[in-house]
Every structure is written in structure tokens, then in C-alpha cells.
C-alpha positions as CSV (number, residue, x, y, z in Angstrom):
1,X,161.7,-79.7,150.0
2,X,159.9,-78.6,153.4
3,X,161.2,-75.1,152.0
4,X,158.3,-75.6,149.1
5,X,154.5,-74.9,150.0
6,X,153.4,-78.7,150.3
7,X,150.7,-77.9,147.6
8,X,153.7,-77.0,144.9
9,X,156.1,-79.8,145.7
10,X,156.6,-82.6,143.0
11,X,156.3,-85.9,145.7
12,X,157.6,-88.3,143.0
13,X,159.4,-88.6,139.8
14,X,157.4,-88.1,136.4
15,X,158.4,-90.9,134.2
16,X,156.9,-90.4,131.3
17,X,157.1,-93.6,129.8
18,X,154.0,-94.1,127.3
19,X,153.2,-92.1,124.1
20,X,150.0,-91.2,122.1
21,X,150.1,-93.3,118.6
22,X,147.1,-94.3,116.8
23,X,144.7,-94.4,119.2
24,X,146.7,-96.2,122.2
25,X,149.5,-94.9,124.8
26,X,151.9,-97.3,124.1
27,X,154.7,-98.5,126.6
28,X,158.0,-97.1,126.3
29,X,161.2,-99.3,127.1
30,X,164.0,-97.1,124.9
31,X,166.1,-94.8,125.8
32,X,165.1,-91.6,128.1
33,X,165.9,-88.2,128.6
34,X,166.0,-86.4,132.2
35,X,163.8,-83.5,132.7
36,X,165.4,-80.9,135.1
37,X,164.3,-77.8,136.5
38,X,166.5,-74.7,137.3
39,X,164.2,-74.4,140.6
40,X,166.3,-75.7,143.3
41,X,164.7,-77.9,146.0
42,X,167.2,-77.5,148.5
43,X,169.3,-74.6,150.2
44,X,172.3,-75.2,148.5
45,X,171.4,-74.6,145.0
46,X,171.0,-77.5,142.7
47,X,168.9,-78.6,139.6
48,X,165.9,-80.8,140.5
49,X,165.3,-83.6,139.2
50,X,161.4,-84.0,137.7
51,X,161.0,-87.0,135.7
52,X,162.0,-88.5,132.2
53,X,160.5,-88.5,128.6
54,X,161.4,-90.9,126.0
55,X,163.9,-90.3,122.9
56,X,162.5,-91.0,119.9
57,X,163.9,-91.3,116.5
58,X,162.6,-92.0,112.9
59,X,161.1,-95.7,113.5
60,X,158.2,-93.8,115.7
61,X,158.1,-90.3,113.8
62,X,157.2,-92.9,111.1
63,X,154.6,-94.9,112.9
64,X,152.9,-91.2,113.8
65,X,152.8,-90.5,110.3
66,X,151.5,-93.8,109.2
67,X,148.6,-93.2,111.8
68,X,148.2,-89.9,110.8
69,X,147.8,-90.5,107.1
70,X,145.7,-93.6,107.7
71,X,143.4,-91.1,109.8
72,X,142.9,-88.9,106.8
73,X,142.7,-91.4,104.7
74,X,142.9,-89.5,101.2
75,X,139.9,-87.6,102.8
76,X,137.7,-90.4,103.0
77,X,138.6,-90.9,106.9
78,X,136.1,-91.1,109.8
79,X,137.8,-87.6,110.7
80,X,137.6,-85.4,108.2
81,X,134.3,-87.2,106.8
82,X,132.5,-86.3,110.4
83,X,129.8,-83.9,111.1
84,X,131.0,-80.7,112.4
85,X,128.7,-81.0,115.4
86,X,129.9,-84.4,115.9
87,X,133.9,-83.2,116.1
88,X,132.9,-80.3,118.6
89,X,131.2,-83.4,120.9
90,X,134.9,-84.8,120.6
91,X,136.6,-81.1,121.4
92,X,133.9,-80.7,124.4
93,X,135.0,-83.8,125.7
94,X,138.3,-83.7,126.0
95,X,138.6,-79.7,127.1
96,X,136.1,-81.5,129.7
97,X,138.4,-83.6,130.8
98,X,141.5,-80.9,130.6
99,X,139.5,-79.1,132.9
100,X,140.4,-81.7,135.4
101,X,144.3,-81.5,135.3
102,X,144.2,-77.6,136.5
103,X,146.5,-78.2,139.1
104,X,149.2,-80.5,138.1
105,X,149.4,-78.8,135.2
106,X,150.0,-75.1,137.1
107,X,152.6,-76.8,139.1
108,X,154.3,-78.5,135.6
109,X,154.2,-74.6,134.5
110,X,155.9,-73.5,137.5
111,X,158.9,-76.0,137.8
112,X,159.1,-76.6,134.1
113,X,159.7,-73.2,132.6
114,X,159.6,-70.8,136.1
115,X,156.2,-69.2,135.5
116,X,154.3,-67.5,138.2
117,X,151.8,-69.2,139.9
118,X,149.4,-66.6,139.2
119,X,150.4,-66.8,135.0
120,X,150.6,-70.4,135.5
121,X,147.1,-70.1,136.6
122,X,146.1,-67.6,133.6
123,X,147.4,-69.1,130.7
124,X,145.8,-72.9,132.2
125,X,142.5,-70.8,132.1
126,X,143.2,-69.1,129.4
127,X,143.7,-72.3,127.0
128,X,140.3,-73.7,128.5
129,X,138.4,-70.5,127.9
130,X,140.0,-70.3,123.9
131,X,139.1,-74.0,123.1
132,X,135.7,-73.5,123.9
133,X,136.1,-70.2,122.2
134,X,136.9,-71.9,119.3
135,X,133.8,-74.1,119.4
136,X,131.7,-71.4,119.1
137,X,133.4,-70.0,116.3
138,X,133.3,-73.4,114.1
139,X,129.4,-72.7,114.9
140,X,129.3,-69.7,113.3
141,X,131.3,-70.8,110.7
142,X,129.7,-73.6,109.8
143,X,126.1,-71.6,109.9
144,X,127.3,-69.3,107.4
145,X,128.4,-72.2,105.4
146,X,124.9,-73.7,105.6
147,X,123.2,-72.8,102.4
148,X,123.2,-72.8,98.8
149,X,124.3,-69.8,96.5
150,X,122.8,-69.4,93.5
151,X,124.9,-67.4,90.6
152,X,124.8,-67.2,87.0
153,X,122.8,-70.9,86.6
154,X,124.7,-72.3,89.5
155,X,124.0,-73.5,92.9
156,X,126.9,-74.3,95.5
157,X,127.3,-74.6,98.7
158,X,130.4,-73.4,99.9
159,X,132.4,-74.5,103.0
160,X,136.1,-74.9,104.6
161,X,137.5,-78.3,104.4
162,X,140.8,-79.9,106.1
163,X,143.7,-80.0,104.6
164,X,145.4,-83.2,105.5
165,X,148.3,-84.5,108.0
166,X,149.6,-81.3,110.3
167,X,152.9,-80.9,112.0
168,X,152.8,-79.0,115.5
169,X,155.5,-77.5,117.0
170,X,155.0,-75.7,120.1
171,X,157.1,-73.1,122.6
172,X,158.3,-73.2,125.4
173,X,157.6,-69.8,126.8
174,X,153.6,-70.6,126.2
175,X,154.0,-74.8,126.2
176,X,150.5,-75.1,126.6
177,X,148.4,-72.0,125.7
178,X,150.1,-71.4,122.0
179,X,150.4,-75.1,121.5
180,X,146.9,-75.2,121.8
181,X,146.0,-72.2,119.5
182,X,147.9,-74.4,116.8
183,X,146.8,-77.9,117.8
184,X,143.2,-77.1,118.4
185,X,142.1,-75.1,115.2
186,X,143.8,-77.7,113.5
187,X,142.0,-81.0,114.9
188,X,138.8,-79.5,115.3
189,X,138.5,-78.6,111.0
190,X,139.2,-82.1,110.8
191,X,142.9,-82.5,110.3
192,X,144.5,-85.5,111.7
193,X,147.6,-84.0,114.2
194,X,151.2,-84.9,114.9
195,X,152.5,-82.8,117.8
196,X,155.5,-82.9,119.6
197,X,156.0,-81.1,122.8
198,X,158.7,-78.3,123.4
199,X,161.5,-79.0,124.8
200,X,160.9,-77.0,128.3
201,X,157.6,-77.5,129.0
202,X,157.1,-81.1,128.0
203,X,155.9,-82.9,131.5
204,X,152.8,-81.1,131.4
205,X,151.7,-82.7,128.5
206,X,151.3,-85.7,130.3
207,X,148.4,-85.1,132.8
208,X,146.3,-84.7,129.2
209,X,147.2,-87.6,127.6
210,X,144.4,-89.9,128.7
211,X,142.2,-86.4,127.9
212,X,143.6,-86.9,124.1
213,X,143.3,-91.1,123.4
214,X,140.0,-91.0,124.6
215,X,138.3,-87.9,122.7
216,X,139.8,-88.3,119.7
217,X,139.1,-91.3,116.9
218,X,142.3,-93.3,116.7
219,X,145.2,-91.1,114.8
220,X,143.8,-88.2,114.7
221,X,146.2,-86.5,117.5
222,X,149.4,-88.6,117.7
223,X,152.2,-87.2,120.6
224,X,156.2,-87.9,120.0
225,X,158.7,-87.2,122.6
226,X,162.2,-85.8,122.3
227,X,164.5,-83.9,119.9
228,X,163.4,-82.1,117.3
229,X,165.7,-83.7,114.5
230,X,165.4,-86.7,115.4
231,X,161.2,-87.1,115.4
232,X,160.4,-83.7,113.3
233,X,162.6,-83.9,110.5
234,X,161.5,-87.8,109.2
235,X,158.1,-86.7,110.2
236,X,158.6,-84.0,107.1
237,X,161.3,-86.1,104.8
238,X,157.9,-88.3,104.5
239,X,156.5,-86.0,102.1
240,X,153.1,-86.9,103.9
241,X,152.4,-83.7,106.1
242,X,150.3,-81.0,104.6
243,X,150.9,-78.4,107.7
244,X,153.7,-77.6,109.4
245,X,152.1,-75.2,112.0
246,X,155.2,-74.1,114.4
247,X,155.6,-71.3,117.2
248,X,159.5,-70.8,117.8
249,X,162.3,-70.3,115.8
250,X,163.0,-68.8,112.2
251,X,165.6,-71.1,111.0
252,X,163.9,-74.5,112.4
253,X,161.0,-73.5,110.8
254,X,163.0,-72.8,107.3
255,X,165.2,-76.3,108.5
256,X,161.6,-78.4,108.1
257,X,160.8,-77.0,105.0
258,X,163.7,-77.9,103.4
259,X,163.4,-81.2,104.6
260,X,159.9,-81.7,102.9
261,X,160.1,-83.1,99.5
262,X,157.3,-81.2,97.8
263,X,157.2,-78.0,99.3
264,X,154.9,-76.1,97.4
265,X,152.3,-78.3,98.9
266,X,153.4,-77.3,102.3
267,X,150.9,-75.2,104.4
268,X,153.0,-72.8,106.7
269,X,151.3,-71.5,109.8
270,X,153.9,-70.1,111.9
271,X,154.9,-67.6,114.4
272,X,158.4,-67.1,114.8
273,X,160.9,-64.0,116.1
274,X,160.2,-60.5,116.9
275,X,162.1,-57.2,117.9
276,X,159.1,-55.3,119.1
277,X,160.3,-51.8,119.9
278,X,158.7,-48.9,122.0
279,X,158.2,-45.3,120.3
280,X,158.1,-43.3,123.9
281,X,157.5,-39.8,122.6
282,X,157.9,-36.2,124.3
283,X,154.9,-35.4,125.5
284,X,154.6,-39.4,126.9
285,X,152.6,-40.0,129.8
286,X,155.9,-41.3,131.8
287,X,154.4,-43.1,134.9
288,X,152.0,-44.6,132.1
289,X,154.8,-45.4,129.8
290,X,157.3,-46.4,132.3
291,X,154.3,-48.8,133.8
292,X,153.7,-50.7,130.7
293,X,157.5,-51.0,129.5
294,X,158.5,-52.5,132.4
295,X,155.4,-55.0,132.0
296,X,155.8,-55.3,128.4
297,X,160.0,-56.0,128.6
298,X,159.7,-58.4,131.8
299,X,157.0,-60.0,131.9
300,X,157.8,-63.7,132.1
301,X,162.0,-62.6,132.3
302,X,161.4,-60.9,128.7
303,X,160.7,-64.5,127.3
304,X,157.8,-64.1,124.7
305,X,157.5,-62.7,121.4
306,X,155.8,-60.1,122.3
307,X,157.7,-58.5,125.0
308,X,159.1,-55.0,124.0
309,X,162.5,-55.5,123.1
310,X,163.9,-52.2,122.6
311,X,163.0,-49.0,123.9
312,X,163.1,-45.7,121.6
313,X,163.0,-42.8,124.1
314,X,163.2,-38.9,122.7
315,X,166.4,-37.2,123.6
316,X,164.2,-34.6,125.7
317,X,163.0,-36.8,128.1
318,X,165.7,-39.7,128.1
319,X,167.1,-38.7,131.4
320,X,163.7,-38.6,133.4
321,X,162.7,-41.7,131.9
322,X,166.2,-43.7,132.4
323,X,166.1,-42.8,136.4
324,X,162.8,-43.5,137.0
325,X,162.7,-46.9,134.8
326,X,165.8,-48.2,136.3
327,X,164.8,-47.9,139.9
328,X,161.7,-49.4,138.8
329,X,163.3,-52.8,137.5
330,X,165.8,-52.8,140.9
331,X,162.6,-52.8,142.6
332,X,161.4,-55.9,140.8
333,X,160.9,-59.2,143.4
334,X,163.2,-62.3,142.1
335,X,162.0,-65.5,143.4
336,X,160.0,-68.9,142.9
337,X,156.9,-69.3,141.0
338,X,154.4,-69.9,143.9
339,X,156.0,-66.9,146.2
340,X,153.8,-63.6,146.8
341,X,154.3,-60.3,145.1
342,X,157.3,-62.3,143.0
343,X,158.1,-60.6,139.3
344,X,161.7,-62.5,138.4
345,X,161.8,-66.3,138.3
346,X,164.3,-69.2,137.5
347,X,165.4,-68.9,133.7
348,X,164.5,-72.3,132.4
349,X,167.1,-72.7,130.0
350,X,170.5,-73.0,132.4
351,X,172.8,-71.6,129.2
352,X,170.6,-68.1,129.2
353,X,172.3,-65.9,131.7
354,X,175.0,-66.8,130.1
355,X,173.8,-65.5,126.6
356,X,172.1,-62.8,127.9
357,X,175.8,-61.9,130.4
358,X,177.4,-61.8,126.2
359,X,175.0,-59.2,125.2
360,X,175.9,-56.9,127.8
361,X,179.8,-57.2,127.7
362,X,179.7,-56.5,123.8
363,X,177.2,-53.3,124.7
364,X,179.5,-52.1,127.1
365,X,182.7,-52.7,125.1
366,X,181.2,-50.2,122.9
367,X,180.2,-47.6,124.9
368,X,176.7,-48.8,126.6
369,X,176.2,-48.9,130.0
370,X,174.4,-50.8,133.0
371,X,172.4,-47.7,134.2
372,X,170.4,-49.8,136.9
373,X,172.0,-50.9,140.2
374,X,171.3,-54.7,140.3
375,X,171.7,-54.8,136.6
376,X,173.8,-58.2,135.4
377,X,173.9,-59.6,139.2
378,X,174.0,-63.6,138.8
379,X,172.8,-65.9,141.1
380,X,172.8,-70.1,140.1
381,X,169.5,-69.7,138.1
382,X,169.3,-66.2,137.4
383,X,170.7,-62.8,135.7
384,X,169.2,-59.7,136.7
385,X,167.6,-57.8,134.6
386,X,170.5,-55.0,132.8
387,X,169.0,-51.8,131.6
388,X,171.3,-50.5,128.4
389,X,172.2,-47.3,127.5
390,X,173.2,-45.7,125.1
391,X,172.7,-48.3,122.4
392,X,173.7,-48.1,119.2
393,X,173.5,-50.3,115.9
394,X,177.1,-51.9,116.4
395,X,175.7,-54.0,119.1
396,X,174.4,-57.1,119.3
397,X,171.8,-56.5,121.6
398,X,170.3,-53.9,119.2
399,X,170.3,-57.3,116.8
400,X,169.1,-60.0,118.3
401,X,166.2,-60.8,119.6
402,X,167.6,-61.3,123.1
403,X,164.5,-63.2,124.8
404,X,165.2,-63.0,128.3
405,X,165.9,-60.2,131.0
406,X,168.3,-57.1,129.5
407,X,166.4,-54.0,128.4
408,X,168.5,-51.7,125.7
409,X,167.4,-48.0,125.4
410,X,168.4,-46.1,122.6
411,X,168.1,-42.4,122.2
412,X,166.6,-40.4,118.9
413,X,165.7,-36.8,117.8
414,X,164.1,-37.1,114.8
415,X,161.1,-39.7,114.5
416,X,161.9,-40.9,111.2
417,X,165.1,-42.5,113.0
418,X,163.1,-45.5,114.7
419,X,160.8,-45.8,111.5
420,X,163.7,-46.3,109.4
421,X,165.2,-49.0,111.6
422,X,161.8,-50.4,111.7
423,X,161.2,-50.8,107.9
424,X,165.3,-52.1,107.6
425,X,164.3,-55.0,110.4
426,X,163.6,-58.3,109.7
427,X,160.8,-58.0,111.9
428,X,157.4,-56.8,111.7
429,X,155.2,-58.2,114.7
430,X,154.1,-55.1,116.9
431,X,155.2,-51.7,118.1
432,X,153.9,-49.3,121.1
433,X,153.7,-46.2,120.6
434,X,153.6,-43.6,124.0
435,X,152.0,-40.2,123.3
436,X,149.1,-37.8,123.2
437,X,149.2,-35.5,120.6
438,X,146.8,-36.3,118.2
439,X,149.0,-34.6,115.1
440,X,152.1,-36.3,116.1
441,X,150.4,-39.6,116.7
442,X,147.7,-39.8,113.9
443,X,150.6,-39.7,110.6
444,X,152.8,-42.0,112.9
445,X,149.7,-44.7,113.2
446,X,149.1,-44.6,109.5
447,X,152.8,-45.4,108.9
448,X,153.4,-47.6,111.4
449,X,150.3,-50.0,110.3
450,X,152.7,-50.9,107.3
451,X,155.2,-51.6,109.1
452,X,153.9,-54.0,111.7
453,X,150.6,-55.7,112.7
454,X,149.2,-54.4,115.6
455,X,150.3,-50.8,116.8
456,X,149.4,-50.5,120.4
457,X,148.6,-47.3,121.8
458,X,149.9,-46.2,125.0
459,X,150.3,-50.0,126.1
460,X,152.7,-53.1,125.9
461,X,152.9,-55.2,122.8
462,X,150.3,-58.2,123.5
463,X,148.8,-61.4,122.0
464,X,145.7,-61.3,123.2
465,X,142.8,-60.7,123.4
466,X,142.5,-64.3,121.2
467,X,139.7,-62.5,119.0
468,X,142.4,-60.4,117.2
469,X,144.4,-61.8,114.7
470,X,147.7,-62.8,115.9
471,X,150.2,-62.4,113.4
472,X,153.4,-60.2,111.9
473,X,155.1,-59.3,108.8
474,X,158.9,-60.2,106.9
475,X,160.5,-62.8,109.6
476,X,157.7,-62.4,112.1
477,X,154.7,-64.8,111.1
478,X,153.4,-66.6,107.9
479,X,149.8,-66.9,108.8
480,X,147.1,-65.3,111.1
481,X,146.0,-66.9,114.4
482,X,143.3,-66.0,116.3
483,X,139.7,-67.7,117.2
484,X,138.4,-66.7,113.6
485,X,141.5,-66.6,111.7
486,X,143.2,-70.1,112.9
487,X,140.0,-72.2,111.9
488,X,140.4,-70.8,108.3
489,X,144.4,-71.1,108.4
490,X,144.0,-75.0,109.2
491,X,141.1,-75.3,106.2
492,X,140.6,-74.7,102.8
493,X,137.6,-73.7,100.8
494,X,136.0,-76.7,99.2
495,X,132.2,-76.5,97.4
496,X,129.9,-78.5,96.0
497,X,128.5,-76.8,92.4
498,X,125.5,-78.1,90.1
499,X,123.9,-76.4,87.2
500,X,120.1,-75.3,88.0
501,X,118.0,-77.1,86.5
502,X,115.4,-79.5,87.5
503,X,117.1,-82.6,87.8
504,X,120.5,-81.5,89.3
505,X,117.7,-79.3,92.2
506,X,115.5,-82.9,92.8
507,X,118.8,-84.5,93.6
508,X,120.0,-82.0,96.2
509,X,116.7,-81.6,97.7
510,X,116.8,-85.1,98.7
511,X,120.3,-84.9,99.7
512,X,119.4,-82.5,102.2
513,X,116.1,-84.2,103.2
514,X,117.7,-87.6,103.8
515,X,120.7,-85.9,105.7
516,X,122.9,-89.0,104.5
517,X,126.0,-86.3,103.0
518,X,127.6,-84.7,105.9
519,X,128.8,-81.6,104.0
520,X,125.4,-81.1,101.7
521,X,123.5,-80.0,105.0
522,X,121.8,-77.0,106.5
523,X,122.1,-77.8,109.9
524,X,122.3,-75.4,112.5
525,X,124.2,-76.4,115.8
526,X,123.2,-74.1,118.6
């Protein structure tokens, strides 16, 4: 490894061989999985070896849920009974704690799924700064909450209640960062958690495990290892989860579902696949537009749901913008996370430049070409990125959701052509839109608002910032994350209601005075 900075190298093998059940990391002694990277440690390419992680099955999906439900406890649990301000003391402690694991988990982020140092770095940060974030929302939340209304002869005091046992599923693109905007909403509104990591992405779990036993009341956050029908699907065929809150795919989501006996008592909070296209119009700024479209389709090799994942460029300018964004992306720096100036990293899953080498033999056995130099060039861990054009709809890469480094442009005249194919996707997340013109732009924005959920002007499609709600429409999302939304996604609205009169208004005055309910309380938690 004397090839690796000494500050990124993994010295030892990660055997992960406890889990997080009820309060206790118990020993593992079953079977294990290998956890490889596609960095190589050596100069003759090959996998590295990082560590292990159990495989589970149904005996402990079922002791998780047995925690779990024991945690809840048909609401009478110490969990969902607790003060607000006493669960934000257990959320401050353990983000407290996270705080600590900043470096071994940035190097986790690195080998695990090939992110940069530097967005290693961020999205670490990132998920600290939202969890605390978060607190402060549940403040303000619970402030409002802290009265009585009086209407029509009726006081009530209205506030947002957990739901019950919650099912998190995570990504691997974001393991930690939209894991957390799941996981975290969920515990803090009093829901007890079962969360399994994803399957790239998992090691770094580890460094937070202590972080989780000791913050948390005993079943309240409960963490399975390995694949997802084998731990996930029992979890659901219980009948005892109330939330299945996933990030990922369509069809595992609609898999779970189906395997949940009562589903119309099954809370979805989920984000799932996108097609996010880019509207590049004629009078475009093109160093602007070229800027963010290379950002916004390469970032992280492509690999999020909100990269750009097809680029709409008018006929007049399609030339121009084709030379100039294709020399761009051949000047793009492949390498390892930690090195300087690097754009292109490792693929994590070894099957992608594979997949992604598919999409661009069917675009050019139908009339598409690689218009950049390096385009499709393979090394052992790697494709380069392939810049498509012309694309048309008898491709597959105008289809699928490709998720990884090949950029298909397409061509149109007539701006109602990309809003058609817009409203006859399956996907509704986000679009940009490049342009200046005010009466081209300000009919196209009213449109495309129905059509998606965040139009973004003269940028690249983005989650953040975290304020925002996060969300899509058809086969994009069910449910809105963000600081304010998630907290209300993960609750319901419960309230306590009495008839004014005398007697009913002695008995809640004293309720308040004597502080003994923890919902009937006007507290204010600065």
C-alpha cells in the first residue's frame, strides 16, 4: 500500500462481527460476507480486501422486530412516552459522539463506494450539520404545538405523535448522509428503528455503532447486516412495521410492500429513481450551461438521483455545445478518492462498466455516437464517461435511468418535444432549465412545476439545500424529506380535546401545573 497516502490506508481488516439488537452489540459467530473495494492497493490491479459483515436471515430480522415492537410498546414505551426535550438530549448525544468518527468514516467513504476525499469530507459534515438541523426544527415544532386551541366549546392541544416500528433502507451513493435524513427524523419523533445498511457502504456504519447503543433506550435503533431478502423481507412479512422509509430502487420498494400483510397500514416514505433532464435553450448561457451539466451529469460518476440524466439541447446551438461539452468531460481527472484535482473515481459496483458498456453499443447500433475522445475507454475499475449523440427514443439509454458515467444528448426544435417526453416519463423528480429570456422561460416554469418538483434555473438538479423539500412525482418519491418535512413524514397528528367547561378546564390546569403528562405541556425548550 506505500502507493496510498499513510493517512488513507486501511492497516487492518474490518471484521465486523457484532450487531446492534435491543440495546446490546451482540457477538457474531455465523456466517460472513467479504467486503471488497474496486480501489486497488497494489500496482497490478486487484480488488482489496476491507473486512467482513455478517449474513443474517429471518431468526435475527425477527429478534429486531421483537425489540422494536417491545420498544413501542403499543405506545406506552419509554420512547415514544418521552419528553421531546428529553429525546433531543439522546440525539445530542449521539451526533456528539458521531462527531468523533470523522475520519474513519471519510476513509470508509472513500474505499467503500469511491467518493472523493473532499465529498467524503462534505457529506460526513453535512450529516452532522442536518442532525443538529433537525433538533432545532423539533424545537420549533414542538413550540408551536405548545398551547391549547379553543373552538366551538372545545379546547385541544394539538401535536405530531410517532407512528410505530420503521423500516430504513438506505443507498449506497449517499450510505450515510440520506440514511440519516431517513433514520434521524424517524427516531427523534419517537419511533423505534430497524435499519439495515446498504450494500456498498456498509463498513462505515461501524465506527457509530457504540454512538447508537449508548444514546438510544434499548430497541429503539436496532442494525441488521446483509442481504436485503433475507433480513428485510421477514422484517415486513411480520405485519409489525408501520414505516418502510427507503432511498433506492422502485421495484424493492414495491417487493416490501407486497410482502407486508396489511398494507394499508403501511407508511411509505421513499425516494426512488429519476431521469432528470436538462432543457438547454437557444439563447443559453453556454460556458454557464456547459459548467453545471458537466457537474450535474458527473458528479460522483453520474451515481445519484439527482444527476442530470439527459441533456435536451436546441438544434441551433447543438453543435457548439457538443464540441465544447465533450472536450470538457475528456478533460475530466480519473483517479483515487484522496488524489488532488481528481473528478472520476473507482465504480463501486464491479458489474457497472459493464452495464453502462450495454447502453452504449445498443445507442450506437442505432445510429448514436461517442462524440468525446476518451468516451467508453475501460480500465479494471472504470469506464469513461461516453457522451451520446444523437439519441433517440429506441434506445435504452434514453430509458433507463443509467446511474453511472454515459451522458446522452438529444436534439429538439420545438419545446413542446422535451415537455411531452417529460409528462409521458415515469419520472417526475427535477429538471434544469438553461436560458434568459424571460417570455420563453416564465410559460415554461409554470409548466414545468407540474411536471416535476423542483425546476432549477440555470443550475444542476440538487438535493440540497436540506431546508427544501426533497421529493418527486409518479415513480420518483412517495413523501417529502427535508428538515421540516421529514419530522412530519415520520409523525402523525394526535390531540388531546375536552369540552370547556369548568370542570374539564380545573383538570387541565392542574395537568399542566403538575407537569406529570408529557404531551399536556407548554414547555418551551430553547
Amino acid at each position: 500500500m506505500n502507493l496510498i497516502p499513510e493517512e488513507f490506508q486501511i492497516s487492518s481488516l474490518i471484521i465486523q462481527d457484532t450487531y446492534l439488537v435491543n440495546g446490546e452489540l451482540k457477538k457474531w459467530t455465523g456466517q460472513t460476507t467479504p467486503v471488497f473495494s474496486t480501489i486497488s492497493s497494489t500496482e497490478k490491479y486487484e480488488p482489496t480486501l476491507l473486512g467482513s459483515i455478517p449474513f443474517m436471515g429471518e431468526t435475527e430480522a425477527l429478534e429486531a422486530v421483537e425489540a422494536a415492537d417491545v420498544a413501542f410498546n403499543n405506545g406506552q414505551g419509554l420512547w415514544p412516552t418521552m419528553k421531546v426535550v428529553d429525546r433531543i438530549k439522546c440525539m445530542e448525544k449521539f451526533v456528539t459522539q458521531m462527531k468523533n468518527t470523522r475520519s474513519e468514516v471519510v476513509k470508509l467513504l472513500m474505499w467503500e463506494i469511491g467518493k472523493t476525499l473532499g465529498d467524503s469530507e462534505k457529506e460526513f459534515d453535512r450529516t452532522v450539520e442536518y442532525i443538529y438541523d433537525t433538533i432545532e426544527s423539533y424545537k420549533e415544532l414542538n413550540a408551536r404545538s405548545a398551547h391549547f386551541s379553543k373552538v366551538q366549546g372545545i379546547n385541544a392541544m394539538v401535536r405530531r405523535g410517532p407512528l410505530g416500528v420503521v423500516l430504513c433502507l438506505g443507498p449506497y451513493n449517499y450510505p450515510l448522509n440520506e440514511t440519516f435524513s431517513l433514520l434521524i427524523p424517524a427516531l427523534i419523533m419517537g419511533n423505534p428503528v430497524i435499519f439495515k445498511p446498504a450494500k456498498h457502504g456498509v463498513l462505515l456504519i461501524s465506527p457509530l455503532l457504540e454512538a447508537f447503543r449508548s444514546s438510544f433506550p434499548k430497541g429503539v435503533i436496532n442494525i441488521l447486516y446483509g442481504r436485503g431478502r433475507e433480513v428485510a423481507s421477514p422484517v415486513m412479512k411480520s405485519g409489525k412495521v408501520d414505516i418502510l422509509a427507503l432511498i433506492g430502487n422502485s421495484k424493492s420498494a414495491i417487493a416490501l410492500q407486497d410482502q407486508h400483510p396489511n398494507k394499508n397500514r403501511l407508511r411509505l416514505v421513499l425516494g426512488l429513481e429519476a431521469k432528470n433532464p436538462a432543457i438547454i435553450l437557444p439563447d443559453a448561457d453556454l460556458d454557464l450551461a456547459i459548467q453545471e451539466c458537466i457537474a450535474g451529469s458527473l458528479s460522483f460518476n453520474g451515481q445519484r438521483c439527482t444527476a442530470l440524466k439527459i441533456l435536451y439541447v436546441h438544434e441551433s446551438i447543438v453543435e457548439e455545445f457538443n464540441k465544447r461539452f465533450a472536450s470538457k468531460v475528456d478533460a475530466l481527472n480519473f483517479g483515487n478518492p484522496w488524489e488532488k484535482g481528481v473528478s472520476l473515481t473507482p465504480l463501486p459496483e464491479k458489474e457497472k462498466p459493464a452495464y453502462i458498456q450495454g447502453l452504449i453499443d445498443d445507442a450506437t447500433s442505432k445510429g448514436a455516437k461517442v462524440i468525446n475522445a476518451k468516451g467508453g475507454q475501460h480500465s479494471a475499475n472504470y469506464i469513461f464517461p461516453a457522451v451520446l449523440f444523437p439519441i433517440n427514443k429506441e434506445m435504452r439509454v434514453y430509458h433507463e435511468e443509467q446511474f453511472g458515467p454515459v451522458v446522452p444528448v438529444i436534439t429538439f426544435k420545438d419545446i413542446q418535444e422535451p415537455l411531452n417526453d417529460m409528462a409521458e416519463s415515469n419520472y417526475g423528480q427535477q429538471v434544469s432549465l438553461f436560458g434568459k429570456d424571460i417570455k420563453t422561460i416564465a410559460p415554461l416554469i409554470d409548466t414545468l412545476v407540474n411536471l416535476v418538483s423542483r425546476v432549477n434555473l440555470n443550475s444542476s438538479c440538487q438535493r440540497g439545500p436540506d431546508v427544501f423539500p426533497f421529493t418527486g412525482r409518479k415513480d420518483s418519491a412517495v413523501g417529502t424529506l427535508s428538515i421540516h418535512d421529514a419530522l412530519r413524514s415520520f409523525s402523525i397528528r394526535t390531540f388531546v380535546a375536552s369540552k370547556d367547561n369548568d370542570y374539564n378546564n380545573e383538570i387541565l390546569q392542574a395537568l399542566l401545573n403538575s407537569k406529570e403528562s408529557n404531551f399536556i405541556n407548554t414547555d418551551y425548550i430553547l
